[in-house]
C-alpha positions as CSV (number, residue, x, y, z in Angstrom):
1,X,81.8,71.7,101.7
2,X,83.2,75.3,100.0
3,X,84.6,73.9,97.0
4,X,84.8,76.9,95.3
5,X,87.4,78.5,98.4
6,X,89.6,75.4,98.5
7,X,90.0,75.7,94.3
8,X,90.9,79.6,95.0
9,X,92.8,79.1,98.0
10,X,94.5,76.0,96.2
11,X,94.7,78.6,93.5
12,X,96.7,81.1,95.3
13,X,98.9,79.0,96.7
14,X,100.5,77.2,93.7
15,X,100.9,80.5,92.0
16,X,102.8,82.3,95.0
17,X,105.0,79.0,95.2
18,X,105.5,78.9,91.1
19,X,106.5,82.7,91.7
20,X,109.4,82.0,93.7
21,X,110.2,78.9,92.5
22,X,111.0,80.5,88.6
23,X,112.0,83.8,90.0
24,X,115.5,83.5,89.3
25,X,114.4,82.0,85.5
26,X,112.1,84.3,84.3
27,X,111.9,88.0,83.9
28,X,110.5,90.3,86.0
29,X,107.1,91.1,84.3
30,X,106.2,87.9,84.4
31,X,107.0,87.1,88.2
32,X,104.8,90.6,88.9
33,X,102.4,88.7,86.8
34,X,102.0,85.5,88.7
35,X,102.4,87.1,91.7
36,X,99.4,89.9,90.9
37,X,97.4,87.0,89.8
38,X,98.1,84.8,93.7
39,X,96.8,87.8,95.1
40,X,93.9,88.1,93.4
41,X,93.4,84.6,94.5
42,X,93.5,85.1,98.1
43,X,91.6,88.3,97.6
44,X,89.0,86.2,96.1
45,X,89.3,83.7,98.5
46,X,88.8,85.6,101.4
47,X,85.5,87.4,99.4
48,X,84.2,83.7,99.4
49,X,84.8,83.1,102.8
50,X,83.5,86.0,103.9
51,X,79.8,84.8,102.0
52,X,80.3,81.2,103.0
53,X,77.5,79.6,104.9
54,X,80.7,77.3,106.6
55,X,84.1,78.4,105.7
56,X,87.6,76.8,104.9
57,X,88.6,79.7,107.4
58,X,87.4,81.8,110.2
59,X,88.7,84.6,108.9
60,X,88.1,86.0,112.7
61,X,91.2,84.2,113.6
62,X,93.3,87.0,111.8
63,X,92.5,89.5,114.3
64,X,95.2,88.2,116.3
65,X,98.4,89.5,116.5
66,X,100.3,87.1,117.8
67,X,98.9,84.4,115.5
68,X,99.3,86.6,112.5
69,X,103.1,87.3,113.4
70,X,103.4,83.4,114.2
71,X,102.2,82.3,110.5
72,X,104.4,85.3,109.0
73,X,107.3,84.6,110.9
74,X,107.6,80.9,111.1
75,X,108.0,81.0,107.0
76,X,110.5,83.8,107.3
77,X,112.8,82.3,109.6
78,X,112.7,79.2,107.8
79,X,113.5,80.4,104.8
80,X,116.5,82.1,106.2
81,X,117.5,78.7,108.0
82,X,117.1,77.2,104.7
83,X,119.3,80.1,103.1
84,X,122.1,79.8,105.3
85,X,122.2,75.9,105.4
86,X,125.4,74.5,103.6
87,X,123.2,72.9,100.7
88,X,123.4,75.8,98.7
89,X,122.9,75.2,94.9
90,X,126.1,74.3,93.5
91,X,127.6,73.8,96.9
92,X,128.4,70.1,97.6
93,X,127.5,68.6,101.3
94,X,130.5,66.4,100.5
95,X,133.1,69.2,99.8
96,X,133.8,70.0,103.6
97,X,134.7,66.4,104.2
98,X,138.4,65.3,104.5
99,X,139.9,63.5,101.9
100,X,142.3,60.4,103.1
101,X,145.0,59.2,101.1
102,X,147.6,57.0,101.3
């Protein structure tokens, strides 16, 4: 079991997500610095996979392409799906609906 790669990996991940999440709420130095500090993570990560006798990841699997566009993309467009949806924040879902009166 590679404990210490799931922690880093776990790591990484929380921090990019905390990243966007307050990016709009915090200044810029600090979003660089949580940011700087995922990536470090996943550099680290991928340092301890590389030495682990059985890895989280085959880090093999990287080399190709169309995987690596497939896990790049797939976020992408759904973040832009999600962008472009009608639940913006301070956007209602109920605000396109007719009113009746009578």
């Amino acid at each position: 079991m590679d404990v210490l790669g799931a922690s880093t990996l776990t790591g990484a991940i929380l921090l990019l997500v905390a990243t966007v999440e307050r990016a709009a709420h915090t200044t810029p130095a600090r979003g660089l610095t949580t940011l700087a500090a995922s990536l470090a993570l996943f550099a680290a990560f991928v340092v301890i996979e590389r030495r682990a006798a059985a890895p989280l990841v085959r880090l093999g699997i990287l080399r190709s392409a169309a995987l690596v566009r497939a896990n790049v993309g797939g976020p992408l467009a759904a973040a832009a799906l999600r962008r472009s949806g009608p639940a913006r924040e301070g956007a209602r879902e109920d605000a396109a609906a007719p009113t009746v009166t009578g």
